[in-house]
LUMGUVO-613554 format. One record per residue: residue in one letter; x, y, z of N, C-alpha, C in turn. Coordinates in steps of 0.001 Angstrom, whole numbers. Each point is the difference from the previous one (the first is absolute). Example, Ala and Ser with C-alpha at 12.3 -4.5 7.8 and 13.67 -1.06 7.14 Angstrom:
type  n.c1  n.c2  n.c3  ca.c1  ca.c2  ca.c3  c.c1  c.c2  c.c3
a  13190  -5690  7800  -890  1190  0  900  1200  0 $
s  -350  1050  -720  820  1190  60  -770  1090  730 $
***
This chain:
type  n.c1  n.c2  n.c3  ca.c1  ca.c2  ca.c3  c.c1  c.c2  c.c3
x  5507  -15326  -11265  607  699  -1138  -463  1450  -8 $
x  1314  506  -213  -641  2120  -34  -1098  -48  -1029 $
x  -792  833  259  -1281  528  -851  606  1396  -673 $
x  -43  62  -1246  728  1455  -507  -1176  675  -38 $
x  41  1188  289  -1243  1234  -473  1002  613  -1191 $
x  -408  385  -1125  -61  595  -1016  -748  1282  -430 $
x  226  1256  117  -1076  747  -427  -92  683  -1360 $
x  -904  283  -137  -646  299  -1698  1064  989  -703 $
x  776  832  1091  539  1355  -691  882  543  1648 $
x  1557  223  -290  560  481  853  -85  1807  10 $
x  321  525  1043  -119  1556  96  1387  353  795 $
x  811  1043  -602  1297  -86  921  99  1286  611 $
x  -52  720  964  -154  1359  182  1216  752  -394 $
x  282  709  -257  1591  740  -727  939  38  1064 $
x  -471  664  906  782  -579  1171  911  -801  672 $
x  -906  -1437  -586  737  -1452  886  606  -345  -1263 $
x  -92  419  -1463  507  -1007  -1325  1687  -489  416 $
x  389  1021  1120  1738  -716  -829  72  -1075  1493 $
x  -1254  -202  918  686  -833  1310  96  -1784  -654 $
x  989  -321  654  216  -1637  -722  -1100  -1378  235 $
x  -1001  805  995  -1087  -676  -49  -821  -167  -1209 $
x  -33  986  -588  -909  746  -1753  388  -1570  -427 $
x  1650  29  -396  724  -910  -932  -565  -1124  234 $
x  454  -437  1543  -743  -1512  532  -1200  -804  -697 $
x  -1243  1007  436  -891  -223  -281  -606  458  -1415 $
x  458  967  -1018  -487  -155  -840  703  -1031  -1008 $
x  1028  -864  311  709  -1369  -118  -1136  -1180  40 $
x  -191  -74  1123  -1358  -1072  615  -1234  339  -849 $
x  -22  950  -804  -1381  24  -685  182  556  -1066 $
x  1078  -238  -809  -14  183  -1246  -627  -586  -795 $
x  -856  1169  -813  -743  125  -1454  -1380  439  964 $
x  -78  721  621  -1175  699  908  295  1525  -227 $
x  -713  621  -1139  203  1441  -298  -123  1149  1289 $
x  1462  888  -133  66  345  932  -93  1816  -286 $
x  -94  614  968  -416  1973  -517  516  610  870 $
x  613  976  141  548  508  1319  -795  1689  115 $
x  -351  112  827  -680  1359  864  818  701  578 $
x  -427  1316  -538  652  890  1305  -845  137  1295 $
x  -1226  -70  -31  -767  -143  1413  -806  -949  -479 $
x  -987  -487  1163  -917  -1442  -46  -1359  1247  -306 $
x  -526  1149  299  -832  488  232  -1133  -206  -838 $
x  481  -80  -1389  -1079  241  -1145  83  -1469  -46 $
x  645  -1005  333  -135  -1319  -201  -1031  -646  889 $
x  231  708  1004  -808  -862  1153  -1574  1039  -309 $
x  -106  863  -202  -1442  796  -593  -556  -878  -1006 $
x  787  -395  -1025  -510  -791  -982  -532  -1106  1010 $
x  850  -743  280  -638  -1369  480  -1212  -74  800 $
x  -15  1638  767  -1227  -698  441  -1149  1111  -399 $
x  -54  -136  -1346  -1062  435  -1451  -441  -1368  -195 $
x  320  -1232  650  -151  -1152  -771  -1087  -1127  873 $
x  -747  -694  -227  -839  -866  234  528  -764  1673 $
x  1190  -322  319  564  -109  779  1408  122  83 $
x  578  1272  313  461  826  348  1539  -1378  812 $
x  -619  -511  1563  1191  -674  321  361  -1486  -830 $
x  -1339  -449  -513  347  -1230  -1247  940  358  -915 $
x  218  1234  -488  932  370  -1027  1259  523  463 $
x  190  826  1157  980  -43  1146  587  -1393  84 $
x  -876  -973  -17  1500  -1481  252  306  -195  -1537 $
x  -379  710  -658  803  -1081  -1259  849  817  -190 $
x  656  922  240  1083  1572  -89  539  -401  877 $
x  1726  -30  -510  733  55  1417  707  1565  -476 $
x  233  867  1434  580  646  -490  1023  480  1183 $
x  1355  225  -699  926  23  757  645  1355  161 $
x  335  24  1791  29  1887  449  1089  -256  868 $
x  415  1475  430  733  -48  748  -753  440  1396 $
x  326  -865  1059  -507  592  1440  810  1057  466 $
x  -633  1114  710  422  1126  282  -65  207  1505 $
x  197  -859  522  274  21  1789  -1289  -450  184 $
x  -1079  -709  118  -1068  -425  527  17  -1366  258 $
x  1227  -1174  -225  -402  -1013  -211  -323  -644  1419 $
x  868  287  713  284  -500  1986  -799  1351  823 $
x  -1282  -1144  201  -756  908  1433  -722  -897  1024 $
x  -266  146  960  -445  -378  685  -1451  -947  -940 $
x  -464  -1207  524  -1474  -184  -170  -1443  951  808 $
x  -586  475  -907  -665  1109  878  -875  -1096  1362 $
x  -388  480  862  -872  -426  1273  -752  1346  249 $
x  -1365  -342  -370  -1075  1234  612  49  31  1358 $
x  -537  1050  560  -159  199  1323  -1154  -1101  104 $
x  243  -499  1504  -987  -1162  488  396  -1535  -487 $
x  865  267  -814  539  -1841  -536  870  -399  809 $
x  501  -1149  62  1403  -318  485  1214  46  -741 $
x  937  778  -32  800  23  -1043  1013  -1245  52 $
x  618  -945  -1346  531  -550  7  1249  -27  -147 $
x  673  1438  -18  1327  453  113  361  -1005  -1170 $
x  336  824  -1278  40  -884  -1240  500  923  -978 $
x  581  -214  -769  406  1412  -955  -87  -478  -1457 $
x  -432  709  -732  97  -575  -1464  892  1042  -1210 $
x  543  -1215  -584  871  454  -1076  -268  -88  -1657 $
x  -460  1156  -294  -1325  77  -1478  1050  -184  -743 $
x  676  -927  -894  867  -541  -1242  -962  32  -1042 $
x  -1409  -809  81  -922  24  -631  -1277  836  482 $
x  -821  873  -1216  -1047  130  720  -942  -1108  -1073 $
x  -1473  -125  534  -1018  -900  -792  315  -1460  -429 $
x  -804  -669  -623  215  -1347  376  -548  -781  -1622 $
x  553  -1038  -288  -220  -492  -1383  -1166  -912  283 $
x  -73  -161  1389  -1245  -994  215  -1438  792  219 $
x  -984  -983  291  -1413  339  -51  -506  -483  920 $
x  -332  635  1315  -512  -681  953  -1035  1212  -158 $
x  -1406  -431  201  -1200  859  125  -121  704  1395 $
x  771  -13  838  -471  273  1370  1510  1328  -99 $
x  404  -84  -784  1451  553  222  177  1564  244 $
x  126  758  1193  231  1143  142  549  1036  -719 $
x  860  103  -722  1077  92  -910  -1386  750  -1117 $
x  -413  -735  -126  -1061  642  -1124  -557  1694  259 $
x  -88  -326  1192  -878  1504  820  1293  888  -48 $
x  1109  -563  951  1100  871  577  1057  273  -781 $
x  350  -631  -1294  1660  905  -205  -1495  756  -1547 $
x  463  1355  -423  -187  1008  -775  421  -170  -1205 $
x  678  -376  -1  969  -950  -1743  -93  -944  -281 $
x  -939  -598  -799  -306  -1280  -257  848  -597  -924 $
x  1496  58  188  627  -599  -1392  868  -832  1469 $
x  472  -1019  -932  649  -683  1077  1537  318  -214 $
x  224  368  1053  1478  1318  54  1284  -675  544 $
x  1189  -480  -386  1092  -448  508  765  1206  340 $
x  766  27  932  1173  1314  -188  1367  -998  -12 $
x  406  1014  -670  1905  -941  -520  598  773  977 $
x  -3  551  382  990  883  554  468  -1168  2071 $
x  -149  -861  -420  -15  -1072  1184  1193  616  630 $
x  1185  110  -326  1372  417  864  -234  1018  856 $
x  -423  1287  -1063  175  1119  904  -1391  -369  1161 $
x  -872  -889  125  -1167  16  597  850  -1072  1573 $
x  870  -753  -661  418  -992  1344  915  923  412 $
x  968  662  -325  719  1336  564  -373  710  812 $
x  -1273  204  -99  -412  1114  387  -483  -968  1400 $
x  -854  -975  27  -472  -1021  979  1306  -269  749 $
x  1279  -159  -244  837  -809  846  1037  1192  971 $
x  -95  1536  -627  226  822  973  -1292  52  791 $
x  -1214  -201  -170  -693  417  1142  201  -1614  876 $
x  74  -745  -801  211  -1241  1388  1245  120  1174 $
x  888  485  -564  1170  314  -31  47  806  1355 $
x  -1013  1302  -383  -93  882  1207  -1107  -110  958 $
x  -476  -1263  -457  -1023  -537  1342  451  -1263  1139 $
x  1363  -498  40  260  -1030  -180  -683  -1011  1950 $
x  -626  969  297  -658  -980  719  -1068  -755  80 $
x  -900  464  -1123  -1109  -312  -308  -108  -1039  -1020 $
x  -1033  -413  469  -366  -1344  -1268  -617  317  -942 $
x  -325  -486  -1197  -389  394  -769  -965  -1143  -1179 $
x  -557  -29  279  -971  -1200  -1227  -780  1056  -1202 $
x  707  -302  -972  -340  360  -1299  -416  -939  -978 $
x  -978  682  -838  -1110  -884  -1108  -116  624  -1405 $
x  628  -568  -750  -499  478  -1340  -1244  -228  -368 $
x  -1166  -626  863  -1510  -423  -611  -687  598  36 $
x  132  835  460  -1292  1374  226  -368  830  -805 $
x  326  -73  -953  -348  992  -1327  235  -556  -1383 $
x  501  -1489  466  124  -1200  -850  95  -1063  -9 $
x  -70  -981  -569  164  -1360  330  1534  -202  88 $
x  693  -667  955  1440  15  -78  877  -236  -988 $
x  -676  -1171  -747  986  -1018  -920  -680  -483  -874 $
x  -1483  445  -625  -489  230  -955  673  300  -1401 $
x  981  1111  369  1030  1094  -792  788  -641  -389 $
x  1274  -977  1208  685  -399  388  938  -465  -1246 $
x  -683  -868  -840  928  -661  -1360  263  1124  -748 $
x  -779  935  -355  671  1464  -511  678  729  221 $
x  -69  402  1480  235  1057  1039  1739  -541  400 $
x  81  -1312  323  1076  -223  752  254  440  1462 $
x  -1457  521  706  468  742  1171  683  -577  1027 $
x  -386  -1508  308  -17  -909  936  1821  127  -137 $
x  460  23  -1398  1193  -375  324  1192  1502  -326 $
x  -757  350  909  489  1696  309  -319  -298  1744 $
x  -1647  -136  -126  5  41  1722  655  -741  1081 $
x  154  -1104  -298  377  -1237  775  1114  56  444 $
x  897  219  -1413  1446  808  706  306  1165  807 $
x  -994  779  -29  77  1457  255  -431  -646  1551 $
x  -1097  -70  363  -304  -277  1692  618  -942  801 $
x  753  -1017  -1129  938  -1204  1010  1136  981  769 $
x  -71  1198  -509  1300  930  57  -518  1018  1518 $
x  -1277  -459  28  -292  1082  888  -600  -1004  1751 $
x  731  1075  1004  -42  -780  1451  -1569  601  596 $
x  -570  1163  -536  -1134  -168  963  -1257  257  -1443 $
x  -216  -1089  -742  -1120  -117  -873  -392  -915  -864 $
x  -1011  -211  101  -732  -1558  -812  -823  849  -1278 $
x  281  -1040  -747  -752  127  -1218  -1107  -1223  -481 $
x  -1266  753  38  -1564  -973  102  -39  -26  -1682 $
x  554  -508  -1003  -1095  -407  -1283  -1187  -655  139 $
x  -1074  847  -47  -1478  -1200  -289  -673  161  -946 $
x  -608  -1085  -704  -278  61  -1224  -1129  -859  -82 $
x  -535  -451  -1035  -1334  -776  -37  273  -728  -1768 $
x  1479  -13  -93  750  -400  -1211  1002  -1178  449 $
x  295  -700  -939  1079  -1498  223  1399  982  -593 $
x  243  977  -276  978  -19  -584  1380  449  860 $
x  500  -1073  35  968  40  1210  1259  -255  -235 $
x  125  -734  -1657  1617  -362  -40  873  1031  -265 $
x  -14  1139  187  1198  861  -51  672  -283  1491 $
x  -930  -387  1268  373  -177  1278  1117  -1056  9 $
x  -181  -1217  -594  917  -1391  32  1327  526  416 $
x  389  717  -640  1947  -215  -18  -234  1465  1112 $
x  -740  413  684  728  1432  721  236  -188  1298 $
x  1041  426  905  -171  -369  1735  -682  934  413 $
x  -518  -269  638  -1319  1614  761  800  -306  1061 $
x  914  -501  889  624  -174  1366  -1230  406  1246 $
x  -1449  -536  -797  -1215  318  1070  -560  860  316 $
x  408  1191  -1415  -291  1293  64  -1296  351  -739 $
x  -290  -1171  -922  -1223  279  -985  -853  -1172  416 $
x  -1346  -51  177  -959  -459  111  -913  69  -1008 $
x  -783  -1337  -427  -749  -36  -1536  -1332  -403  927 $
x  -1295  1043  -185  -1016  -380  381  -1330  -279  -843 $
x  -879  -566  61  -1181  -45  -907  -1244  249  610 $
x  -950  1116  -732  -1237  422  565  -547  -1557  -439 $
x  -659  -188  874  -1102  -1497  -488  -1474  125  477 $
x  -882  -694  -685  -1376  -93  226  -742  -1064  -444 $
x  -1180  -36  421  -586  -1832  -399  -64  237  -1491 $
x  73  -1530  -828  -144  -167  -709  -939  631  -453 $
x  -1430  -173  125  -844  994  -786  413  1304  -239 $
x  435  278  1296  661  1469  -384  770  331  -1641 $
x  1071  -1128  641  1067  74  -1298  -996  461  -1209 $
x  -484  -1412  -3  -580  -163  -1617  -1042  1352  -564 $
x  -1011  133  1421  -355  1272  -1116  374  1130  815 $
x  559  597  421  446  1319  39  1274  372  -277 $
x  1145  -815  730  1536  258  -1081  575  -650  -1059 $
x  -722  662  -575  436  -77  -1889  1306  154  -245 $
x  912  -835  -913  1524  -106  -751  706  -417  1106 $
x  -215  -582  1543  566  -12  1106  -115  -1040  -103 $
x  1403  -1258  758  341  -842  -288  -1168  -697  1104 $
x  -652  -1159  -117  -344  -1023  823  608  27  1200 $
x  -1207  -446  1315  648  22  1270  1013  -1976  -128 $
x  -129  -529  -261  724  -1184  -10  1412  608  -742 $
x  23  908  -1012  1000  383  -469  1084  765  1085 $
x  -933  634  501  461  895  790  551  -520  1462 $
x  -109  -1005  351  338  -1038  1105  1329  -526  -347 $
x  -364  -562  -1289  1796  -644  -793  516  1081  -165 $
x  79  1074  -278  934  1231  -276  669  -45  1246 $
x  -1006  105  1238  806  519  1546  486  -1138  97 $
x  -139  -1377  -276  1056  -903  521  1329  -40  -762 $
x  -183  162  -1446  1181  220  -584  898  1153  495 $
x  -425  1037  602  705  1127  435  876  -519  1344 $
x  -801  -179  1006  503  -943  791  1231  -1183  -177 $
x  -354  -999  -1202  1219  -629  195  1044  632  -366 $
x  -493  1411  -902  1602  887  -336  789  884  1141 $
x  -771  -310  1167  386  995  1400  -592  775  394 $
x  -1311  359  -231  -609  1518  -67  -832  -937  789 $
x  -843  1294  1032  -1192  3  1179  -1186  455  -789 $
x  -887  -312  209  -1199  65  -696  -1006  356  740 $
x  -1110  859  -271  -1293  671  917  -1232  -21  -692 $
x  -1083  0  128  -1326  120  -538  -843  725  711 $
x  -513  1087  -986  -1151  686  274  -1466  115  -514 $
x  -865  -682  1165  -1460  -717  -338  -421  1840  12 $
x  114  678  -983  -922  1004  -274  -51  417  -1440 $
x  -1117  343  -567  -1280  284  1082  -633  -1507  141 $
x  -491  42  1321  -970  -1147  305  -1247  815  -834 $
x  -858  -1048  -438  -906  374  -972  -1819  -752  402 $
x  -517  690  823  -1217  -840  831  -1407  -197  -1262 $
x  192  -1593  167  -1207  -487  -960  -83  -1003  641 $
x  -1447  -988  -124  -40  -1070  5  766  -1098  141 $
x  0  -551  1309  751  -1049  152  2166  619  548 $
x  -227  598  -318  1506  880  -491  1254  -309  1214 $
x  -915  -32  1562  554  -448  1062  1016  -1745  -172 $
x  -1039  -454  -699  357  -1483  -28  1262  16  -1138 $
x  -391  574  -1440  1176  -3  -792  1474  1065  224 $
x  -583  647  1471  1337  1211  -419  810  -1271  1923 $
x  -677  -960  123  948  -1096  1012  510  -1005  -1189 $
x  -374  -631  -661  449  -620  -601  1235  491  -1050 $
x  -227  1362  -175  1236  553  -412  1351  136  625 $
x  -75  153  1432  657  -280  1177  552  -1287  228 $
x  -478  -783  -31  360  -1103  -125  588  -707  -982 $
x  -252  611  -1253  734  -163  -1345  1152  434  -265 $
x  181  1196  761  1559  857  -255  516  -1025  1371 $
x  -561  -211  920  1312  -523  967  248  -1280  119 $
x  -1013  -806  -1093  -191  -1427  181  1763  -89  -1219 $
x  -118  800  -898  1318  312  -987  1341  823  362 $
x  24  724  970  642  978  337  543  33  1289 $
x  1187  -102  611  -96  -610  1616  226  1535  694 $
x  -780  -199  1063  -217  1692  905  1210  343  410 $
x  1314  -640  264  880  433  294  708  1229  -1080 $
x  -303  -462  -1542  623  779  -857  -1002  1119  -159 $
x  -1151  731  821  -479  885  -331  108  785  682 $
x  571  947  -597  -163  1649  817  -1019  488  1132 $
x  -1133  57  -1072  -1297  362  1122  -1083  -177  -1352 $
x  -1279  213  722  -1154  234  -656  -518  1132  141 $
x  -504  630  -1260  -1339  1296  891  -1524  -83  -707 $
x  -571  214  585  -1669  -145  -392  -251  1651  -247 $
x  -956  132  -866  -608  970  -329  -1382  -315  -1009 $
x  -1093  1014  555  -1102  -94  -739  -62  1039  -1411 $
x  -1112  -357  -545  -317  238  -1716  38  1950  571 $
x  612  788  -375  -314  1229  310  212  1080  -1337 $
x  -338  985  -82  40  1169  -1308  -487  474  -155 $
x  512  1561  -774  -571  1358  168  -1053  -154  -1033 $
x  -506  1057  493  -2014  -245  -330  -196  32  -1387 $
x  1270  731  -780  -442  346  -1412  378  -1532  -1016 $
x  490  -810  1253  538  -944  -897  -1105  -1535  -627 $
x  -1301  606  1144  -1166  -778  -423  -435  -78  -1232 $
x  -3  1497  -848  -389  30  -1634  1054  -755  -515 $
x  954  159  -260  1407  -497  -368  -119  -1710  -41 $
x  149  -398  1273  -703  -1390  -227  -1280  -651  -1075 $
x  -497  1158  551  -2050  -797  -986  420  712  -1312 $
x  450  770  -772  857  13  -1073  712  -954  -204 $
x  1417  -209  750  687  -623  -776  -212  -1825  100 $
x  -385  -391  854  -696  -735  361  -909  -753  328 $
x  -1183  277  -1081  -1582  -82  88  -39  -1406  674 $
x  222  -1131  -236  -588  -1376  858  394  101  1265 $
x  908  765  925  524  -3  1018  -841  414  1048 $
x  -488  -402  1378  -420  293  894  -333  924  885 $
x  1837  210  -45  686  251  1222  -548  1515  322 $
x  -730  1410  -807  -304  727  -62  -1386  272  832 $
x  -738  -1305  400  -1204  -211  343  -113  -443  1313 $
x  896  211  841  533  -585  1217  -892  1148  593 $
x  202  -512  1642  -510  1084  719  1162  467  509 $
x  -506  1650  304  2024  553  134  -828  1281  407 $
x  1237  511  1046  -270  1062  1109  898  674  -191 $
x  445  1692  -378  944  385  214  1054  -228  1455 $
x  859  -241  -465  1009  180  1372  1019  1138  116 $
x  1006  244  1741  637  985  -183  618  350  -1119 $
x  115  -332  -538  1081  370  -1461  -691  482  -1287 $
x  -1013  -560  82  -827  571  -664  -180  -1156  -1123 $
x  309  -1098  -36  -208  -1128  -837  -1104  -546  262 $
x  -557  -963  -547  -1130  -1110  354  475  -705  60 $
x  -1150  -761  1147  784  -1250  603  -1269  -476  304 $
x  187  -1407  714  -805  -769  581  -360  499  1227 $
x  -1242  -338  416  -194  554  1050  515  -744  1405 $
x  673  670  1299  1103  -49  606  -521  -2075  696 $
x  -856  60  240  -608  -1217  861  452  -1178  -866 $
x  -189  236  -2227  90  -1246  -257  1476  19  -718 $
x  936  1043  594  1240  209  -307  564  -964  885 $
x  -195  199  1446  372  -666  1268  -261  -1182  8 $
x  -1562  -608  -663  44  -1520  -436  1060  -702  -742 $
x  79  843  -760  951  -580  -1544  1636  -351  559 $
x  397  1112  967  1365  -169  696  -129  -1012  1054 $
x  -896  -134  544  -85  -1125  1353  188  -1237  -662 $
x  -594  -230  -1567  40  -1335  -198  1367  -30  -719 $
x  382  911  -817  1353  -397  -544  853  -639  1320 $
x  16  1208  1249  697  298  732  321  -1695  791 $
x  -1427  -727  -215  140  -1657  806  935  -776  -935 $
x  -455  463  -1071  454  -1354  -742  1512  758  -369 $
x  719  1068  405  1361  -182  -216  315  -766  1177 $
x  -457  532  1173  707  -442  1318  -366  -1764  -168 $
x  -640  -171  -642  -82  -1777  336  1565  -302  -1244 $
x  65  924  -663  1048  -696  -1357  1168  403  99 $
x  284  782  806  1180  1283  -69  -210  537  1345 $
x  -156  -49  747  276  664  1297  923  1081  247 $
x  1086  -498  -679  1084  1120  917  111  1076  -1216 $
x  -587  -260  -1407  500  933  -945  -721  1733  305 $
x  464  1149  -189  -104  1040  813  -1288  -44  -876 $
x  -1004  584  716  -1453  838  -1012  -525  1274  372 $
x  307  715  -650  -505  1808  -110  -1103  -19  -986 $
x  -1074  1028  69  -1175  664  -566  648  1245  -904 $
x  -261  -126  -1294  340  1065  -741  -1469  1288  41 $
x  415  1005  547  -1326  1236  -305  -913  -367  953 $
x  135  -229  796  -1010  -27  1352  121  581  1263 $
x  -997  316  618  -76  876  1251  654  -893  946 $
x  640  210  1303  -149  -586  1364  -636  -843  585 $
x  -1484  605  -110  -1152  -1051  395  199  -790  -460 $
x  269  -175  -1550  -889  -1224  -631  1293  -1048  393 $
x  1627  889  23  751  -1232  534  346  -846  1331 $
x  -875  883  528  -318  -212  1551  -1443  -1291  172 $
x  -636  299  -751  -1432  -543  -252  546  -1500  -706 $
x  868  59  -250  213  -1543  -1040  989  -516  1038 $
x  1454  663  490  1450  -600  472  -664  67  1483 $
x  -600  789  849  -177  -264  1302  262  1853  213 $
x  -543  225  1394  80  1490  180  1886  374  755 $
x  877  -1399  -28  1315  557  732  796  1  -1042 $
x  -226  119  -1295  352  63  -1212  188  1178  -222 $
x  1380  573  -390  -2  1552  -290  1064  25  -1205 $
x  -923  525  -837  562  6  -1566  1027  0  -194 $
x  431  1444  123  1556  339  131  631  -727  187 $
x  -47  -692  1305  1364  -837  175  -312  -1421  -1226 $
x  -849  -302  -302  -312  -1023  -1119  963  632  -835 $
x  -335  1105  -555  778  378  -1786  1786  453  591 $
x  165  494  1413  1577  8  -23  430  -1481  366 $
x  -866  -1073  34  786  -1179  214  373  -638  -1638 $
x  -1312  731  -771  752  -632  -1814  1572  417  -445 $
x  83  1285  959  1675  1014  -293  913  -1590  243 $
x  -420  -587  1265  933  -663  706  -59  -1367  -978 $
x  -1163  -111  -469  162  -1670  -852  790  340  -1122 $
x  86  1435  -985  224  322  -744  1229  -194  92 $
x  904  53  634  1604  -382  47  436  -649  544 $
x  -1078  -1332  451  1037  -1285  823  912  -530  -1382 $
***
């Protein structure tokens, strides 16, 4: 069942008031006092005058118009492997609470920001597909949000689904760490949209992603998607190194595929616990019982912390067995990692690249 987010007080920028998104959604949440701005500036100054600054950012939704930024590339630092991936910002920030969550450090506006202006934003996306038309294209609304978190408000899914069934060289990745999926039921994606879920061991779940649906939840979501036609993917990141963690992050493996048959999955990607340095206070603030701040962590190229490279390479070797014993043929890429380390886990005749242009090719069987 959809989970509604509700927030304390809507914000409409003057701008976006007359787009028919406004209407939609301030429909879906009527009797939620609403104020309209001519800029966010003195709003977002206020908020963060306040005790916690992005805690009060999720209870504000406030609705803008995007001004050409929404479709860019996913950045790749020098020295990573890039995953040739593009993301499409509909939403920025997230109604959920995961303590480890990047998002805290990296977007500057802590209000959680919809833009209505969705048409002119797929317009603008379907001449550039338009004039690329040899290239593939895998696009993600999750990167600056949870996909379908929004979703019962937003209506995006049933804007997108139609919009990419329409399109010959591009997939659309929703991933989310939310059940809310029935706007999907009645839409044909003609294999164009893909519904994925970040997952992690149970302990994980329970204490670090907060308002996020259960991993058992999150297993029945992807099978229900599935029997509606849709391909389904999971991404074990961040792997999160504690105690024992090897043993519960196989049994998680075995849990998604003991429920889930490998044929209907896209691919997998692994990635470790990583984030920019300022986001350590942020955590032990907003998060005092949480751990995860107390790790041992090495800057890396990018300038994030991370695990250090030896027990990164552990953590992937063992995921890496227990897919191939469960899933063999399903594709598996490393999100944010060097060469070595995918060389160091897959074998040294392993060459990235051709790994991430073979997802182009799964992406449109």
């Amino acid at each position: 069942m959809d989970r509604l987010y509700r927030p304390r007080k809507i914000y409409i920028e003057k701008a976006a008031r007359d787009f028919p998104d406004v209407r939609k959604i301030l429909l879906r949440l009527s009797g939620v006092p609403v104020e309209e701005v001519e800029n966010t500036r003195s709003l977002i100054e206020s908020l963060r005058q306040t005790n916690d600054p992005i805690g009060e950012g999720k209870r504000c939704l406030l609705l803008a118009r995007d001004r050409g930024r929404a479709f860019k590339p996913f950045p790749s630092p020098e020295g990573l492997v890039s995953c040739n991936f593009y993301s499409l910002h509909l939403v920025e920030g997230c109604d959920l609470e995961c303590s480890y969550c990047i998002l805290q450090a990296y977007l500057t506006n802590p209000l959680l920001t919809v833009y209505v202006n969705t048409e002119e934003i797929l317009e603008g996306l379907e001449v550039f597909l338009k004039e690329n038309p040899n290239q593939v294209f895998r696009i993600g609304t999750g990167q600056l949000a949870d996909s379908l978190s929004l979703d019962p408000l937003t209506g995006h899914s049933e804007i997108l689904v139609p919009f990419f069934s329409r399109q010959t060289n591009a997939l659309l990745e929703l991933k989310t760490k939310s059940v809310n999926i029935a706007r999907l039921e009645r839409l044909d994606s003609k294999g164009r949209t893909l519904v994925a879920w970040s997952m992690n061991t149970k302990r994980i779940q329970r204490e670090e992603e907060h308002k996020c649906a259960s991993i058992e939840e999150r297993i029945e979501a992807a099978k229900q998607c599935i029997r509606w036609g849709y391909r389904v993917a999971f991404h074990l990141d961040p792997l999160i190194d504690y105690e024992n963690c090897e043993e519960e992050y196989e049994a998680l493996v075995e849990e998604i595929f003991s429920e889930v048959s490998p044929e209907e999955v896209a691919w997998v990607s692994l990635g470790t616990l990583r984030f920019m340095p300022e986001l350590k206070s942020i955590m032990e603030n907003r998060f005092p019982k949480s751990l995860l701040p107390y790790g041992e962590w090495v800057r890396g190229v990018d300038g994030k912390m991370r695990y250090f490279k030896k027990r990164r390479i552990e953590l992937y070797q063992t995921l890496a067995r227990a897919l191939h014993r469960w899933a063999p043929a399903v594709p598996l890429y490393f999100c944010m990692e060097t060469e070595e380390v995918w060389q160091e886990v897959c074998g040294e005749n392993i060459i990235p690249d051709e790994t991430i242009r073979r997802l182009d090719t799964v992406a449109l069987i």
